[in-house]
SENUTOR-644301 format. One line per field, with one value per atom (N, C-alpha, C): x, y, z; atom name. Coordinates in Angstrom, 3 decimals. Example, Ala and Ser with C-alpha at 12.3 -4.5 7.8 and 13.67 -1.06 7.14 Angstrom:
residues 2
xx c(13.190;12.300;13.200;12.850;13.670;12.900)
yy c(-5.690;-4.500;-3.300;-2.250;-1.060;0.030)
zz c(7.800;7.800;7.800;7.080;7.140;7.870)
a c(N;CA;C;N;CA;C)
//
This chain:
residues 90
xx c(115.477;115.832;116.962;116.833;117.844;118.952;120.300;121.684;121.827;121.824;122.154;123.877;123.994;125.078;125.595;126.408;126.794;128.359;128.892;129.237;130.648;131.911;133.385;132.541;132.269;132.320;130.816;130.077;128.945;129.597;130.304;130.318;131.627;132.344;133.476;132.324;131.588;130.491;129.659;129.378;128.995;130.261;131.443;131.644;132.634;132.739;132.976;131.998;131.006;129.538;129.711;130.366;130.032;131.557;132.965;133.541;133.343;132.337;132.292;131.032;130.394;129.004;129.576;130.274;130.756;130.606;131.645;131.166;130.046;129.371;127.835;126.694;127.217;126.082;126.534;128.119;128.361;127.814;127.412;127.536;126.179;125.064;123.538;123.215;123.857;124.216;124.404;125.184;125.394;124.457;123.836;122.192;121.379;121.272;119.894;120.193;121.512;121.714;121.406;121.304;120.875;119.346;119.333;117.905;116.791;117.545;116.997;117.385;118.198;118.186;116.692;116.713;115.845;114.511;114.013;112.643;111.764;110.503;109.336;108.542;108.432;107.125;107.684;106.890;107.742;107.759;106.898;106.323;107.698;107.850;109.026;110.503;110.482;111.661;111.625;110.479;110.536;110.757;110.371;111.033;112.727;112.822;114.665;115.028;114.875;115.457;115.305;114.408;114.631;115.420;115.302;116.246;118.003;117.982;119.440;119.905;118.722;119.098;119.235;118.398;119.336;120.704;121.071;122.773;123.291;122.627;123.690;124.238;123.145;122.676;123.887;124.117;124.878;126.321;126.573;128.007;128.462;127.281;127.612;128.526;127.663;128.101;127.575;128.352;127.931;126.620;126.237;124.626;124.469;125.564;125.394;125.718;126.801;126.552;124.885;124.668;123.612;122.204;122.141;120.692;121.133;121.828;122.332;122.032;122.227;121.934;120.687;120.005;118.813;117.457;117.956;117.278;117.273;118.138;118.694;117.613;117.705;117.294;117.367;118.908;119.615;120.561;120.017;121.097;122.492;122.346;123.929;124.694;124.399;124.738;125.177;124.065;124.708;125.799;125.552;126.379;127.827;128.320;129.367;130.006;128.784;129.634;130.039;129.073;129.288;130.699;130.697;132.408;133.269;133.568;134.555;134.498;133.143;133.252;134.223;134.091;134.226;135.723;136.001;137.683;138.632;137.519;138.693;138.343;137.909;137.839;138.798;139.364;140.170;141.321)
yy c(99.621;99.418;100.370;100.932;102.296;101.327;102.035;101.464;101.708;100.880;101.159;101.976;102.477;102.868;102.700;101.342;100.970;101.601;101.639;102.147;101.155;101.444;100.539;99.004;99.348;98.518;97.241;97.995;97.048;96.053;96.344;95.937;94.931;95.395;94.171;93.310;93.581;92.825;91.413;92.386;91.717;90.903;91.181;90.452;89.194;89.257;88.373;87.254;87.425;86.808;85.897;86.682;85.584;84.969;85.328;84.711;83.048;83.093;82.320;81.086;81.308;80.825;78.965;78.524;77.321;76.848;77.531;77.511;77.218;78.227;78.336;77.236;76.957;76.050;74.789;74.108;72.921;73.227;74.442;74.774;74.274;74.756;74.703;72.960;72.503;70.863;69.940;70.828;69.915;70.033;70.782;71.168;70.250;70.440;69.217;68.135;67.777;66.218;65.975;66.844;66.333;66.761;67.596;67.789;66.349;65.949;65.008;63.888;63.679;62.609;62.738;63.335;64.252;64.150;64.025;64.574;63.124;63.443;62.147;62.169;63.149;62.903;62.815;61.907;62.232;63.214;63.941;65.514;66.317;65.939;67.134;66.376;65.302;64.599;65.256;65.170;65.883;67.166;68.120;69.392;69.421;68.837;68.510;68.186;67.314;66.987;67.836;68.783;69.746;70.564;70.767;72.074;71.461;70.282;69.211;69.516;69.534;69.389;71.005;71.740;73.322;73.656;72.875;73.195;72.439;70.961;70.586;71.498;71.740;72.802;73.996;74.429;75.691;75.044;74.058;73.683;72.917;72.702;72.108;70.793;70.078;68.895;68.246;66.764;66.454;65.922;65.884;65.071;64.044;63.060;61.472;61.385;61.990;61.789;62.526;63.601;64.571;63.225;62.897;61.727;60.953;60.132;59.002;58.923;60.435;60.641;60.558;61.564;62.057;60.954;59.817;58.756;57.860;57.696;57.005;57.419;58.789;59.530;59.028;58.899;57.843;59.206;59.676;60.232;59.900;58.720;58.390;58.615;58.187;58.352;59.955;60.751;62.143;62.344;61.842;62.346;62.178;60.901;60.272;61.296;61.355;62.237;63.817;64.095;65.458;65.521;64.236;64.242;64.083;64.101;63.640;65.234;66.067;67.410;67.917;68.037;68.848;68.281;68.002;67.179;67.799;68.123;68.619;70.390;70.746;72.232;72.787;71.833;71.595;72.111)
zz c(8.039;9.420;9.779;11.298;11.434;11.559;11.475;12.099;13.378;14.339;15.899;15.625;16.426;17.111;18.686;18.920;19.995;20.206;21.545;22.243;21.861;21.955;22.353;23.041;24.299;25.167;24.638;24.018;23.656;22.428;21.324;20.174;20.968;22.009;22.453;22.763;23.539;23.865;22.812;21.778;20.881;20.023;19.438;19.398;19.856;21.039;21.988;22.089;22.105;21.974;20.503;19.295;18.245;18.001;18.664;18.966;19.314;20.252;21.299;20.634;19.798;19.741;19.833;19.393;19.613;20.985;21.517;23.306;23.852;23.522;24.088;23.845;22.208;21.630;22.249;23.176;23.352;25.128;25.428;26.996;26.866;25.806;25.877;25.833;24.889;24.521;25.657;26.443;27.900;28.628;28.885;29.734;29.164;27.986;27.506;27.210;27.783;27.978;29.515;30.200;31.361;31.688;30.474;31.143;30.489;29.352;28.539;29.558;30.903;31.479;32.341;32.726;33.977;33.748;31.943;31.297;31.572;31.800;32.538;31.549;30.775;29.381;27.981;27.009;25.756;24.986;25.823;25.061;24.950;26.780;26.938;26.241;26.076;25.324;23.867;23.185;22.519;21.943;22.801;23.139;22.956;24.174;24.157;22.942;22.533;21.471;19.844;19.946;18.819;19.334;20.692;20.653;20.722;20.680;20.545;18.664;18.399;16.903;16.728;17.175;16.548;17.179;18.290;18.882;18.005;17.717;16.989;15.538;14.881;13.204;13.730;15.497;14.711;15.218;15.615;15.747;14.529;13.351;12.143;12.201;12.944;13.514;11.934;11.395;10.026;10.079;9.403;8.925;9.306;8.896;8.925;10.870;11.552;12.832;13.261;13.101;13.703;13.679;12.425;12.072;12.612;13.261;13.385;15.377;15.554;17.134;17.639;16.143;16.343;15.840;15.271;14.864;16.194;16.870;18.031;19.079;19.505;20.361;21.623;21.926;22.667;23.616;25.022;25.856;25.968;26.175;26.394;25.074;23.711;22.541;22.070;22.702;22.580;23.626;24.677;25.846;25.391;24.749;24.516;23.336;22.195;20.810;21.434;22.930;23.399;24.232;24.055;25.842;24.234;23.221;22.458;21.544;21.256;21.003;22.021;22.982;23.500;24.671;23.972;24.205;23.035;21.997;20.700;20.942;21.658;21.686;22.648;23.482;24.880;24.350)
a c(N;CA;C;N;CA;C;N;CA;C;N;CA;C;N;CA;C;N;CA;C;N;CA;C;N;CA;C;N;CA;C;N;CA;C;N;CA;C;N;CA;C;N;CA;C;N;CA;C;N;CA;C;N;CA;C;N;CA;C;N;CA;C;N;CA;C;N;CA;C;N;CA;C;N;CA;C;N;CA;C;N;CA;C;N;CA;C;N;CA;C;N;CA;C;N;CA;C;N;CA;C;N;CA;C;N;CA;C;N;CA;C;N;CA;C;N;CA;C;N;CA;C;N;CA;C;N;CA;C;N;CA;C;N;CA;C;N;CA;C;N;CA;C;N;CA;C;N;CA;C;N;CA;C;N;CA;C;N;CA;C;N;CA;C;N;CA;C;N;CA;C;N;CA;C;N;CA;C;N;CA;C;N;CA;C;N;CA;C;N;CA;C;N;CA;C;N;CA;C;N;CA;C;N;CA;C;N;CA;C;N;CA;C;N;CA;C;N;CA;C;N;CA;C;N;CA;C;N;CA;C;N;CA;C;N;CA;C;N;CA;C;N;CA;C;N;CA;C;N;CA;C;N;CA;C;N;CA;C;N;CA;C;N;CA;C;N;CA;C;N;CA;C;N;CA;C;N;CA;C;N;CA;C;N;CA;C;N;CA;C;N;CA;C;N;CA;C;N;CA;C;N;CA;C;N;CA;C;N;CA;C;N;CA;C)
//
């Protein structure tokens, strides 16, 4: 595989971006708690909720909470462990 060669301004770019991935993964987390309020099929609940479990996988949230949400598959239950994340990032 070639080596890109980016520019000053791209690689601030980039890594600002993995700075941040915490951010992002609790910004994406908050969307699919509402979108998981919002969802009418269990198809699409289902959907939501894997993609709940890969935000949770990269904020390396522990196991025993992550199963415990994801066994639940309880909105409010995430909503609550998400308002108390994201109180300690504050």
């Amino acid at each position: 595989m070639a080596q890109r060669n980016y520019s000053a301004y791209q690689q601030k770019i980039i890594s600002n971006y993995y700075k941040n991935m915490d951010t992002i993964a609790l910004s994406r987390l908050q969307d699919l708690v509402g979108q998981l309020y919002l969802a009418n099929s269990s198809s699409q609940q289902d959907k939501l909720w894997k993609r709940a479990q890969k935000a949770m996988d990269q904020l390396k949230i522990p196991e025993n909470i992550k199963n415990h949400i994801l066994r639940q598959k309880n909105v409010e239950v995430l909503a609550k462990n998400l308002q108390e994340w994201l109180s300690h990032t504050s």
